[in-house]
N, C-alpha and C positions, 0 to 999 in steps of 0.2 A: 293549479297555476304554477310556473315552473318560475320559482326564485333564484337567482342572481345575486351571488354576494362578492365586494369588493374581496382582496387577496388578505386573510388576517395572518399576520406575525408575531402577533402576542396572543398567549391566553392567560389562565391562573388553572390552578390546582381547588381541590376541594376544601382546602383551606385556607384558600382565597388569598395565595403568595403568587405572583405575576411571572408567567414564563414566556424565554425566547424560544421561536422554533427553531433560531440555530443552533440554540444551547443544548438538546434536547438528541437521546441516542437515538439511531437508528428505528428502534424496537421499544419505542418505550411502555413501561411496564401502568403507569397513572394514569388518570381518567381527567382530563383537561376540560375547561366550560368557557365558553364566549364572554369577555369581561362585559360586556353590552347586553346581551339578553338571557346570558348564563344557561345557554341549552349547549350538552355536551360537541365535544369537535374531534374530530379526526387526523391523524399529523397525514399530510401530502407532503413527498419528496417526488422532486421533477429531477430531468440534466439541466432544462437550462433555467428554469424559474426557482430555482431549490427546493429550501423546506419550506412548507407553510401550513395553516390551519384549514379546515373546513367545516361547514357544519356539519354534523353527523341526523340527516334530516331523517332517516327511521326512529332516529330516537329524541328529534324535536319535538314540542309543542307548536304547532302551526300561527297560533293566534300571538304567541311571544316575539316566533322566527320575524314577524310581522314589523314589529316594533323594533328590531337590531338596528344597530346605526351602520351596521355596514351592509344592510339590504341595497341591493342598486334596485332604483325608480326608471321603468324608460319614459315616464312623463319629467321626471326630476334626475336626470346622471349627475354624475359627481364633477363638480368643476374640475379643467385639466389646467395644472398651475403650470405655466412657463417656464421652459429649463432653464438652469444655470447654464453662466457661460464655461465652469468644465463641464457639465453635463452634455450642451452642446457640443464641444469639443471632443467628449470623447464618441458620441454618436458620430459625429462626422469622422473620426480614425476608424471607425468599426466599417462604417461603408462605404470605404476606402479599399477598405479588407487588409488592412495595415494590422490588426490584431498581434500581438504576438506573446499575449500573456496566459496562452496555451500552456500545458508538460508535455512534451518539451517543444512544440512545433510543428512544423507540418511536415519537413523530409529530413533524411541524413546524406548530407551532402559531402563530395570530396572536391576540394578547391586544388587545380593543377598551376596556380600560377603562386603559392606560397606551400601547397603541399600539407595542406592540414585538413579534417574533416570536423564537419560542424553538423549542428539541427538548427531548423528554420526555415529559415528562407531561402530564395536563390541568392540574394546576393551575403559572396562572404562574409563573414565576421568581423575579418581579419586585413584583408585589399582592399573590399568592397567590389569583387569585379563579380560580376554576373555572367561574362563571356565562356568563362573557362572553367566554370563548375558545370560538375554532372552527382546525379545521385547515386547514394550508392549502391542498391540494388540493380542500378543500369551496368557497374562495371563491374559486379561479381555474379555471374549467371549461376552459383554453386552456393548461393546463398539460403540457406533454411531458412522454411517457410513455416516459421512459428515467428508471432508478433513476437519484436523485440521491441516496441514503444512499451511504457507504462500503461498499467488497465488504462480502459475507461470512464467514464462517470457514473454511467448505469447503473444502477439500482442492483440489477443481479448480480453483474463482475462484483461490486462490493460489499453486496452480502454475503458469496461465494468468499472472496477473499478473506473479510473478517472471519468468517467459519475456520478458514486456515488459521487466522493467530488465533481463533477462541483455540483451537485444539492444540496449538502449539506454544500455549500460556500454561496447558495442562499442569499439575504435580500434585501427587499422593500427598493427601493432606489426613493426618491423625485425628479423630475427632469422636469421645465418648468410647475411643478403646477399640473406634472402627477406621478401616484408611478407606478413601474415597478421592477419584480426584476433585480437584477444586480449581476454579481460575484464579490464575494471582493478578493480583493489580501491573502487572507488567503488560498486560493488556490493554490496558485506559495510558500507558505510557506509549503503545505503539500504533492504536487506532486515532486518537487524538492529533499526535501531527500530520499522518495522514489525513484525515477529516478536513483539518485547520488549513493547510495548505492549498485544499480545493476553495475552500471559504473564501481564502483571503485574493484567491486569482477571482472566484468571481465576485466577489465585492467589488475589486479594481474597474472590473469592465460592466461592471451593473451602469445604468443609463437610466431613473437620475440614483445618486448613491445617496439612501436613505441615514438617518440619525441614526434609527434602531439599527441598520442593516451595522453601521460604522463600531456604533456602541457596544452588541453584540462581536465583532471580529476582536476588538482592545480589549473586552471582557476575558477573551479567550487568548489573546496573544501574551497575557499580562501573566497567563499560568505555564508557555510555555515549556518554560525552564523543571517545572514539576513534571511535565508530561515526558520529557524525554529524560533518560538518564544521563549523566556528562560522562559516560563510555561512548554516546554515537553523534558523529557529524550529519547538520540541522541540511538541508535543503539551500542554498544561496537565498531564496527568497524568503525562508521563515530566518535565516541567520540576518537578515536588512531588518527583519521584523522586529526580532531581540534587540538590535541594537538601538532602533527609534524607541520602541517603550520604555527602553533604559533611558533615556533624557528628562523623561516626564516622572511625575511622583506619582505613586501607585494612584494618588484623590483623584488628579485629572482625568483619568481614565471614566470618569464618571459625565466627565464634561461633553457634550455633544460637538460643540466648537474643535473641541482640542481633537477626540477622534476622529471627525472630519476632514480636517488637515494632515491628522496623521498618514490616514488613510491615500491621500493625495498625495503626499510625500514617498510613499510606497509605490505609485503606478510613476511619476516621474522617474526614481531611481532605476523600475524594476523596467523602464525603455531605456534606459544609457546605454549604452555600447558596452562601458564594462561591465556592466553586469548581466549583460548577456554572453558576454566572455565569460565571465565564472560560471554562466549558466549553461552553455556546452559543455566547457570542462567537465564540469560535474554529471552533467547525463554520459558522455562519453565514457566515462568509468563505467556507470551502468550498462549502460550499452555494451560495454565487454563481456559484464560480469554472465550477460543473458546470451549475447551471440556464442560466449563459449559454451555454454548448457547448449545451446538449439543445435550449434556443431557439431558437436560430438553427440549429441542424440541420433541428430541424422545419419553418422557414420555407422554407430552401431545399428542403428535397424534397418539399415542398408547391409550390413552383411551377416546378421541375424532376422531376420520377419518376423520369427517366434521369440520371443524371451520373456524371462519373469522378473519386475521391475521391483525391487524390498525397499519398502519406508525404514527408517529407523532413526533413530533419535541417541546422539552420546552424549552424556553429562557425567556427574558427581555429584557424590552422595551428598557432600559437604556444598554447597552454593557460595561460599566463600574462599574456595580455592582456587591458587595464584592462576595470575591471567597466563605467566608460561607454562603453566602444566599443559594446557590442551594443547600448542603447537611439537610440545616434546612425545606428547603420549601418540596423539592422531599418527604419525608418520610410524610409530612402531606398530600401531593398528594394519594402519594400508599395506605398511612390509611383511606382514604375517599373514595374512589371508591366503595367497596362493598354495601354502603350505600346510594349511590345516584341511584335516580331516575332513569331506565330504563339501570343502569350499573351492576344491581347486579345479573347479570350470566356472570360477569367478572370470566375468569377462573385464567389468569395469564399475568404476563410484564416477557419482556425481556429487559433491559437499557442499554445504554453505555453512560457515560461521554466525552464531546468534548469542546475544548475552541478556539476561533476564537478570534484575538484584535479588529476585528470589530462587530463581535457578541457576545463576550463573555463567558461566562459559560453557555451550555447548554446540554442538556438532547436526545437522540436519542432513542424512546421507539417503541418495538413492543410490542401490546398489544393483548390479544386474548379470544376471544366468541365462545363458539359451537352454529352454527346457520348454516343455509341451503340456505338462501336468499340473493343473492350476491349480495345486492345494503342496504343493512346494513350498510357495513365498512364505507362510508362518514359519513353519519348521525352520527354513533358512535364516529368517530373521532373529528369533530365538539362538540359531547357534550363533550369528552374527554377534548379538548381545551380549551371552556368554564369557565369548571370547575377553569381550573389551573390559566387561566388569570383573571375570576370574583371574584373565590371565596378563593382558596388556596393564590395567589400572592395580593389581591383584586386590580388589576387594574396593578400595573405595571409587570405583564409577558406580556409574548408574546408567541403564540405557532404558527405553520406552518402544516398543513393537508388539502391533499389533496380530491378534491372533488366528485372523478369518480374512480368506481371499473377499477381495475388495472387484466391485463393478464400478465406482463412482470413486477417485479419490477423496480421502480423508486420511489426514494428519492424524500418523506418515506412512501408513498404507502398503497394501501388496495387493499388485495388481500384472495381470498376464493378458500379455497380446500378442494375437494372432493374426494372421496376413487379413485375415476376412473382416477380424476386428477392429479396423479401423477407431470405433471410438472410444478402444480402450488407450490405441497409442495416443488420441488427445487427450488423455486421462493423463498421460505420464506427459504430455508437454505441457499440461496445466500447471502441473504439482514444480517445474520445471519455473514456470513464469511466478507462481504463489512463491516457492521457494527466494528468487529473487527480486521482488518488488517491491523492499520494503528499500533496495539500494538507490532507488530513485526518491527517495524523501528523506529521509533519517540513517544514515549509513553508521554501520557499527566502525569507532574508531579504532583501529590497531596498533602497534609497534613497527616501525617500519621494515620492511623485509618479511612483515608476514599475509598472509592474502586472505581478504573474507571467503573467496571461496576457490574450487579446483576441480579438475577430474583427473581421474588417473585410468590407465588401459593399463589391461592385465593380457592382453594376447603376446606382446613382447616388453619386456622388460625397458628396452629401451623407448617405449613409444611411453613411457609416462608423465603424465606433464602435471604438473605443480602450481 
């Protein structure tokens, strides 16, 4: 007989402590039981239903599964309670298709009658005219064609993703007189508002918006402040977030009422007009930080088909050194390369800026050579290395490059493509999108006048941009 169980969101642990499945990682490692018939469960992650539990029926008792309260009966279904009036409310904007608590929207538009560009909708931001906007992939036909929207919600882009910070969390940890890498907790600091962010857009537009669903999001909005460090600027929407649960005293967050309302106060603000103004603004950065990578990627293997693509990673020894050291040393790094020994068929860098509390200020570079020989990129990554920690830093950097040609990227990677290999060049427009995707939620904060990230061209001196 084929059982039917209502959607569970809570289980317990085998020590019979009570869990959210929103709270709960991706991957978890514990063996969770149904608070009702106590036969183990499974975690389910959906796009649009989320996380949630299941029973895990190979490893049920059948006669127990029987007695669950959350068995559905098709002689007895479960009563359907009547929506609230916002729950109605916001079902009736959904099918509307008035939505717009998407990242970031549906198109990037360019408004010719105020001369600014937006994400969203047709009608501007900023006029409101819908006559005179067009998107903007209609008025640049020279546009590269790697996604510059933020991933998706998918399951794979974000376990693919998080792969990228687990290995870019990396650092040589000492331990019993052995080094080994280790993940630092600067991981749980940059998967989390990620995570939170997707949370809190679909809690908004969940239809009806459950106590637990509420309770669980204020659970997790109330730690934001830990999860990120106060080196990077929050998301527009998780920065509305911080500042509602700052009103409230840490107790209420317990109250079901109060996160209720909270949560309501968040989908009102996050449809204002201005805060959907700060909400382009803020992707439109991004949007730069990516169209520039896609850019200039295009260019180069447009006039290279073949090249060798070097991961490499710049840091310091010391994790506590000053935030100008990287802008001072980086640029004597990039002015030396063409001059050193067996690098001066450097063609060009791609960099992004990244700060860790336990690794500090460092550097994330793809670097690239037209060559045919696909056991190049180590060797080249090693001198790359070298250079930065003997000669630029003299002694205290530190750089991370790996040792063996790569088919699949991984952080940070070498990897060679050829005209035929197509999908090793989406290899290098991956590492390209993982590299900047963290600028669309939690932006690392700078000194003004300096840039999280850049590329430089080494075929004419004067073609380098900054």
């Amino acid at each position: 007989m084929l059982m039917q169980f209502t959607k569970i969101t809570t289980g317990c642990t085998e020590d019979g402590c009570t869990v959210s499945a929103d709270d709960l990682s991706l991957n978890p490692q514990a063996r969770y039981h149904c608070i009702s018939c106590g036969n183990p469960l499974r975690l389910h992650l959906t796009h649009k239903a989320g996380r949630y539990f299941e029973h895990d029926l190979e490893q049920s008792a059948t006669e127990t599964l029987e007695t669950c309260a959350f068995l559905l009966s098709p002689s007895n279904p479960p009563p359907v309670k009547p929506l609230t009036p916002f729950a109605q409310a916001l079902q009736e904007n959904i099918q509307r298709g008035n939505d717009t608590l998407g990242l970031p929207g549906l198109q990037h538009y360019f408004c010719a009658m105020c001369e600014r560009d937006y994400h969203g909708k047709k009608c501007c931001l900023y006029c409101d005219d819908t006559h005179y906007t067009t998107e903007i992939s209609n008025r640049d036909a020279e546009m590269v064609a790697i996604g510059t929207a933020p991933l998706s919600l998918s399951v794979a882009e974000q376990n693919r993703y998080f792969e990228h910070l687990t290995l870019s969390t990396l650092i040589p940890v000492a331990e019993q007189g052995a080094t080994h890498p280790g993940v630092t907790h600067d991981l749980d600091r940059l998967t989390e508002p990620y995570l939170l962010l997707q949370n809190v857009l679909s809690a908004m537009a969940a239809t009806p918006l459950t106590p637990t669903m509420a309770l669980s999001i204020c659970s997790r909005l109330s730690r934001v402040g830990e999860a990120v460090d106060e080196g990077r600027r929050l998301h527009p929407t998780l920065q509305r977030c911080a500042a509602l649960i700052g009103q409230y005293q840490e107790d209420a967050m317990n109250n079901e009422t109060v996160c209720m309302n909270l949560i309501r106060s968040l989908l009102g603000g996050h449809k204002a007009k201005t805060h959907q103004q700060m909400l382009t603004h803020w992707l439109r950065e991004g949007y730069q930080h990516r169209s520039l990578a896609c850019q200039w990627l295009t260019g180069l293997s447009v006039r290279y088909p073949s090249f060798v693509m070097v991961g490499l990673e710049l840091a310091y020894q010391q994790s506590d050194t000053q935030l100008a050291r990287l802008p001072q040393d980086f640029p004597h790094f990039l002015d030396g390369l063409p001059s050193q020994d067996g690098l001066t068929h450097i063609k060009g860098v791609f960099w992004h800026r990244e700060y860790g509390r336990v690794k500090g200020h460092f550097a994330q570079l793809l670097v690239f050579f037209p060559a045919d020989q696909p056991d190049t990129g180590p060797a080249l990554a090693k001198q790359l290395g070298e250079y930065w920690q003997q000669t630029v830093t003299q002694g205290r950097g530190r750089y991370v490059a790996n040792d063996v040609e790569q088919k699949v990227y991984r952080y940070p990677g070498c990897l060679s493509v050829l005209p035929q290999r197509k999908d090793t060049l989406d290899e290098v427009k991956w590492a390209l999108t993982a590299m900047t995707e963290m600028d669309f939620c939690a932006r690392l904060a700078l000194p003004e006048g300096e840039s999280v990230c850049g590329a430089a061209n080494f075929e004419k001196i004067d073609d380098r941009l900054e």
